[in-house]
C-alpha positions as CSV (number, residue, x, y, z in Angstrom):
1,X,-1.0,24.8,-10.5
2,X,0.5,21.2,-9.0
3,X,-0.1,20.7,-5.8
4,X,2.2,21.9,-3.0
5,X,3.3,18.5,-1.4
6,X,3.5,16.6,-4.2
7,X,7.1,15.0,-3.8
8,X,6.6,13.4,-0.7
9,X,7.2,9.4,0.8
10,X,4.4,6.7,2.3
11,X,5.8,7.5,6.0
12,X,4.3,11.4,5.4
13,X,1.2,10.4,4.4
14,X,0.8,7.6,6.9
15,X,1.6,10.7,9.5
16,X,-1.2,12.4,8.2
17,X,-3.8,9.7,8.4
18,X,-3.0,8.9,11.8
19,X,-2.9,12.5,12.7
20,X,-6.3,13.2,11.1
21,X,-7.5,9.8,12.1
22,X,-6.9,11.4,16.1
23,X,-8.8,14.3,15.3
24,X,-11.8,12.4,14.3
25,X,-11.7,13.0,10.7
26,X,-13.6,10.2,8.6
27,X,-11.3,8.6,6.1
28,X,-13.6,10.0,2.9
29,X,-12.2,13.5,4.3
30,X,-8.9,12.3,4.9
31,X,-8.4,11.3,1.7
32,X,-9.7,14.4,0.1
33,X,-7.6,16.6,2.3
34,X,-4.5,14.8,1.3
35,X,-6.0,14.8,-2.7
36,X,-5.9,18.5,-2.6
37,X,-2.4,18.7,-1.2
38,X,-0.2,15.6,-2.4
39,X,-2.2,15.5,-6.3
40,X,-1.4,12.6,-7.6
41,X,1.3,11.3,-5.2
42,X,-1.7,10.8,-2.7
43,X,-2.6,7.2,-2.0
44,X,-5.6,5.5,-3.1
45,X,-8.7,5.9,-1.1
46,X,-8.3,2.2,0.1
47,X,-5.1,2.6,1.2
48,X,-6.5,5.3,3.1
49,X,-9.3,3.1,4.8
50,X,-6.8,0.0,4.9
51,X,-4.3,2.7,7.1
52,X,-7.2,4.0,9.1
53,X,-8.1,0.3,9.8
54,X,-4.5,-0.9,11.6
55,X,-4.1,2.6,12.9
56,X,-7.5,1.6,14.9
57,X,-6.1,-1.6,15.4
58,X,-3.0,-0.3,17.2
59,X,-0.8,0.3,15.0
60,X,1.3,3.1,15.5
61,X,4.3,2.8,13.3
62,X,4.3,5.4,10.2
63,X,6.9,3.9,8.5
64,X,6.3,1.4,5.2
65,X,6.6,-1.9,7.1
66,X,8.8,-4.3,5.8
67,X,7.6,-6.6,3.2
68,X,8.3,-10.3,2.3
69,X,9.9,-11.2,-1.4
70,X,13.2,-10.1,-2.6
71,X,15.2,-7.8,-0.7
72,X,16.1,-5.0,-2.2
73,X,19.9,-5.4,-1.9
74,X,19.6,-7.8,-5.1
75,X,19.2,-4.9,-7.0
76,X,23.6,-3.7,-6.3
77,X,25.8,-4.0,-8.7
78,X,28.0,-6.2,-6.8
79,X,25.3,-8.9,-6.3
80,X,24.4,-7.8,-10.2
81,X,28.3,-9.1,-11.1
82,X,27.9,-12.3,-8.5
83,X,25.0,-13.5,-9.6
84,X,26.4,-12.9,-13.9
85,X,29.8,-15.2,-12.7
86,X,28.3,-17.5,-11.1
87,X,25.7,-17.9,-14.3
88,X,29.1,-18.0,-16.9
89,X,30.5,-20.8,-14.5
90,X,27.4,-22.9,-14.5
91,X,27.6,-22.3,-18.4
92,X,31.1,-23.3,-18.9
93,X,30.4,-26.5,-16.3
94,X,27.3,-27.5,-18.4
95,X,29.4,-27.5,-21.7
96,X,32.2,-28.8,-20.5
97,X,30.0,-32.0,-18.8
98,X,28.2,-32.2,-22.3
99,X,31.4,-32.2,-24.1
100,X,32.6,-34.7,-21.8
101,X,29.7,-36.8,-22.4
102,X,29.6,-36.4,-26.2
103,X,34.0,-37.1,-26.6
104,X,33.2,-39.9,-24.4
105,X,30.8,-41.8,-25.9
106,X,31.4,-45.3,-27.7
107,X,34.9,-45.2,-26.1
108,X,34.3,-47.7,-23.5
């Protein structure tokens, strides 16, 4: 039988380690608990200990944080058609500068 939380997002889990965290539950437990209820959805036992570690640290967000590298609105189709004309344009300017150059030679 799967698990009965097994669709679930980062934000939950993080709820449940700070939650567990406040009762006093050591992170070995924590991730155990959330083993037998998320399955394989559940994040590592690291993670777990990395959470419990900022969560002690202050933190107190249980939202994904925002991470650096390629925003994720690079992934539209619109910036998918921008970025394929502006490729065909530096194509045709290459060719048309090497056919340029080519036509051109010995002419001087």
């Amino acid at each position: 039988m799967d698990p009965p939380l097994q669709d679930c997002t980062i934000g939950e889990q993080l709820g449940v380690v700070r939650f567990l965290l406040a009762e006093g539950v050591k992170p070995v437990e924590i991730h155990r608990r959330m083993l037998a209820e998320y399955g394989q959805s559940t994040m590592s036992q690291r993670k777990v200990y990395e959470c419990v570690e900022k969560f002690k640290s202050g933190r107190t967000r249980v939202t994904d944080e925002d991470h650096s590298g390629r925003p994720s609105t690079s992934r539209t189709q619109d910036h998918k058609s921008n970025r394929k004309a502006s490729s065909l344009q530096e194509n045709r300017n290459y060719s048309n500068d090497t056919t340029n150059a080519l036509c051109c030679k010995g002419t001087t």
